[in-house]
TIZAGU-540700 format. One line per field, with one value per residue (C-alpha): x, y, z; residue number from 1. Coordinates in steps of 0.5 Angstrom, whole numbers, plus 500, padded with zeros to 3 digits. Layout:
px	(X;...)
py	(Y;...)
pz	(Z;...)
k	(NUM;...)
This chain:
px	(296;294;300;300;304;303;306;304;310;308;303;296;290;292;297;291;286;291;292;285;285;290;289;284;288;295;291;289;296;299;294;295;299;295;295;299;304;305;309;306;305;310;315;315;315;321;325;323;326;332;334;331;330;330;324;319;316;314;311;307;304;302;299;295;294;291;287;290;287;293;293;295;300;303;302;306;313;315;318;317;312;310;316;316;320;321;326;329;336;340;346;350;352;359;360;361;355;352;346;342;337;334;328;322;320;314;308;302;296;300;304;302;304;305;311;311;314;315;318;318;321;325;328;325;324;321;322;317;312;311;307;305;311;317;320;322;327;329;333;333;335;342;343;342;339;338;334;333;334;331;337;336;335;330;331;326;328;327;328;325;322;326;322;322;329;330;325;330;336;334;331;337;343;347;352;354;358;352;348;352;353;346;345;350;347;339;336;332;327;330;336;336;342;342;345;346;349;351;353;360;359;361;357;356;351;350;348;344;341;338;342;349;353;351;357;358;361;363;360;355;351;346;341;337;343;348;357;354;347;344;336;338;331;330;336;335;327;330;336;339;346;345;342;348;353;349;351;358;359;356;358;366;367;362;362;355;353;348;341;344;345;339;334;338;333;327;329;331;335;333;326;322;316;314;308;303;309;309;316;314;318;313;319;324;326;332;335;340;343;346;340;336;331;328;325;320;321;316;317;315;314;318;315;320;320;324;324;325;319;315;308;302;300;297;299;295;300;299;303;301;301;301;293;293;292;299;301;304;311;312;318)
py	(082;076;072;067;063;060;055;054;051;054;061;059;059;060;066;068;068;073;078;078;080;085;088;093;096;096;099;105;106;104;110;115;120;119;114;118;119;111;107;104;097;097;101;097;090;093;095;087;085;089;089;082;078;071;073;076;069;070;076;074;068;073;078;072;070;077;077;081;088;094;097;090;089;095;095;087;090;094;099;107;105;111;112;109;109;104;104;098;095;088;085;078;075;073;067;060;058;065;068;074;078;084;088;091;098;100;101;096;097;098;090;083;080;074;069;065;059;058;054;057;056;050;055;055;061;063;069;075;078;085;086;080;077;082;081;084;080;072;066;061;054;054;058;065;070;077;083;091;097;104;108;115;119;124;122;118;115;111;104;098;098;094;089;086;085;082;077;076;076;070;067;068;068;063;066;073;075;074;077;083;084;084;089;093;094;094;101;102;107;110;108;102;098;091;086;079;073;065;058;059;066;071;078;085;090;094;101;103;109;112;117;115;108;103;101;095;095;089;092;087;092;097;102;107;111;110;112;119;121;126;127;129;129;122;120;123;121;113;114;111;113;110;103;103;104;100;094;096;095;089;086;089;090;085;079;076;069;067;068;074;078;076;078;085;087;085;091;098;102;097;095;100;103;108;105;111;115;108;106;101;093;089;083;081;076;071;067;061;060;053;050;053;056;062;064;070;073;078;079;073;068;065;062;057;055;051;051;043;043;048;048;053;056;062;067;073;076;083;088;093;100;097;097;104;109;111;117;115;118;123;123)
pz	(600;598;594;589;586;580;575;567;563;557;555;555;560;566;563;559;566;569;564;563;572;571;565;566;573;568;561;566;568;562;558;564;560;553;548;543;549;548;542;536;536;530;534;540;536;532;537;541;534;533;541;544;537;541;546;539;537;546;545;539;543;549;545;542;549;551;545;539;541;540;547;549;543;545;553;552;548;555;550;553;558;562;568;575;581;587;593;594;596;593;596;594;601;598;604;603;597;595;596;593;598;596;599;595;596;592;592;595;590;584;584;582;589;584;583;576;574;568;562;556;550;554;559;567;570;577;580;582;576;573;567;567;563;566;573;578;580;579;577;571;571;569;577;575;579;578;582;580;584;582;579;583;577;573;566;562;554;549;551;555;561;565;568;561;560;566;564;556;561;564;558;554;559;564;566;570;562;559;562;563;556;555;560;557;550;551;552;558;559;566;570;573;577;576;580;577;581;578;581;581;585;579;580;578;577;572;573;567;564;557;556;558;557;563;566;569;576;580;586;591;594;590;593;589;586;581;582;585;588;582;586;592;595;593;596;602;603;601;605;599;602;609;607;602;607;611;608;605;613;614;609;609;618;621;616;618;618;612;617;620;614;611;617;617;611;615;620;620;616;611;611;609;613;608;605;605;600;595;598;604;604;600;601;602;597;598;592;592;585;587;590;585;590;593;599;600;607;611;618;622;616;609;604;600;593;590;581;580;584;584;588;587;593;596;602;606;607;613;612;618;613;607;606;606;600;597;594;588;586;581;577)
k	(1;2;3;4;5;6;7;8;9;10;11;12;13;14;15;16;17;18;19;20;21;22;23;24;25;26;27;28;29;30;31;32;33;34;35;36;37;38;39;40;41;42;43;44;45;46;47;48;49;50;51;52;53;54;55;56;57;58;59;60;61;62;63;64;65;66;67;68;69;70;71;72;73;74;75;76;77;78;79;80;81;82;83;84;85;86;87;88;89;90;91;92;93;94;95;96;97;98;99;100;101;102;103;104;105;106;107;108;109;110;111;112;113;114;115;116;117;118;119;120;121;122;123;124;125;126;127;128;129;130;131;132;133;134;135;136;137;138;139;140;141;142;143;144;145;146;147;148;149;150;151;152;153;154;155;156;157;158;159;160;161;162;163;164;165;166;167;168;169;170;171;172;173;174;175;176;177;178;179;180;181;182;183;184;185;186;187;188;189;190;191;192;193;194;195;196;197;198;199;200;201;202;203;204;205;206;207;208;209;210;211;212;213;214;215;216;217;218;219;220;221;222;223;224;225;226;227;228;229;230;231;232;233;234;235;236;237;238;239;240;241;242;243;244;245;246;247;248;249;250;251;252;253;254;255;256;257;258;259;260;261;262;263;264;265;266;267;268;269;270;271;272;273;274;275;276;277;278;279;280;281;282;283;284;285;286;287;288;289;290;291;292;293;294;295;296;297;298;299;300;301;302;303;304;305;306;307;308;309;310;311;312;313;314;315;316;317;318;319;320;321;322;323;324;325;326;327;328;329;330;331)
């Protein structure tokens, strides 16, 4: 897996560069149900409008970026996106200064491996790219770091797909109350918990879904289900019952110090090795709202990066199974 790390201030031609490498991979994703299964460009940018109006003027110039042509338009709101699933796990270390670690679980042929640095509309960001302009997980200048975890559940919606807008929490949102109240009223087209951690140590996951409220829980630990297992067997091929209780006891009877419970992701019940099904430990992600850094992890190396003073670079990254082919997951 080669990993980049990329840094522009504002839209232009090193983000316009990447949507033209990726784009052809994402088109054929983005079509594989029909065009007429995906939005109008009206109906996607109205919904951006109605549901994260600061963020439109964004996506207007990225649409320019990309070239103006419809598909990419449409393909660029995140809005009703054909359904994907992942695995993942997220906890917040609530020691002495406060710490988000997460594993990635998903598929290796289907991620960006691309962490971004950016300052768009006078907010900087860094965290790790989906969409090109979504993330999966982050953290903006003023110490706010979020990560998401697939919810565990079939339904798919009307609303956004979620790496989006975690991209709109942390352009808009400085504290854990703002976020959560983002969270809480923007529609997401499948079920997703989200986790969101500040400087002052405030956190909360909110467990959202299309077609029941989310609920924001002050909850520090989140696997890939929701209050109660609803896809069973999703839950027993992820263990996502087990890599909870995991850390619930971790985090509750053992009370590790910082290093000990972050190099707990890197092994078993936590790592994942189940690559060739689409849900292998492509990362480990280690967020410090108070430093404002972060910390890529794989088994044997850390890659470090720092928001005020971010360097591009780029890493080989060998994960043993990763390169193989993988099923991707059905909902």
């Amino acid at each position: 897996m080669l990993w980049r790390a990329i840094s522009e201030d504002q839209p232009g031609p090193k983000w316009a560069g990447l949507f033209a490498e990726y784009w052809p991979d994402y088109h054929k994703w983005w079509l594989k149900e029909g065009d007429s299964a995906r939005p109008t460009y009206l109906e996607g940018r109205r919904a951006l409008k109605a549901h994260m109006p600061e963020i439109v003027p964004l996506y207007d110039d990225l649409c320019e970026l990309a070239g103006g042509g419809d598909h990419a338009a449409r393909f660029l709101s995140f809005y009703c996106p054909p359904p994907y699933l992942s695995g993942c796990s997220q906890a917040i270390w609530t020691g002495r200064e406060p710490v988000m670690v997460r594993n990635y679980d998903y598929h290796a042929s289907a991620f960006d491996c691309l962490i971004t640095h950016t300052g768009w509309q006078g907010r900087k960001v860094m965290g790790v790219s989906d969409g090109l302009w979504g993330m999966v997980d982050g953290m903006n200048d003023a110490g706010l770091s979020i990560s998401l975890t697939f919810g565990g559940r079939r339904v798919v919606g009307e609303g956004f797909g979620v790496p989006l807008i975690l991209r709109y929490v942390l352009q808009t949102c400085e504290t854990v109350e703002q976020a959560g109240a983002a969270l809480a009223r923007i529609p997401t087209h499948m079920s997703y918990n989200v986790t969101v951690l500040d400087r002052k140590r405030n956190y909360v996951t909110a467990m959202m879904s299309p077609d029941r409220p989310t609920i924001l829980s002050h909850t520090a630990v989140a696997t890939n289900h929701q209050e109660n297992v609803e896809w069973i067997s999703h839950a027993r091929f992820t263990a996502t019952v087990e890599r909870e209780r995991f850390l619930l006891n971790r985090m509750a009877l053992h009370r590790d110090p910082e290093d000990k419970f972050i190099n707990a992701f890197l092994r078993p019940p936590l790592y994942s090795t189940a690559f060739a099904a689409g849900f292998g430990t492509l990362y480990t992600a280690v967020y410090r709202p108070r430093r404002q850094n972060m910390e890529i992890r794989w088994p044997g190396t850390t890659w470090a990066l720092d928001l005020k003073d971010f360097v591009e670079a780029a890493r080989q990254v060998h994960i043993p199974g990763a390169a193989e082919p993988a099923a991707l997951p059905q909902v």
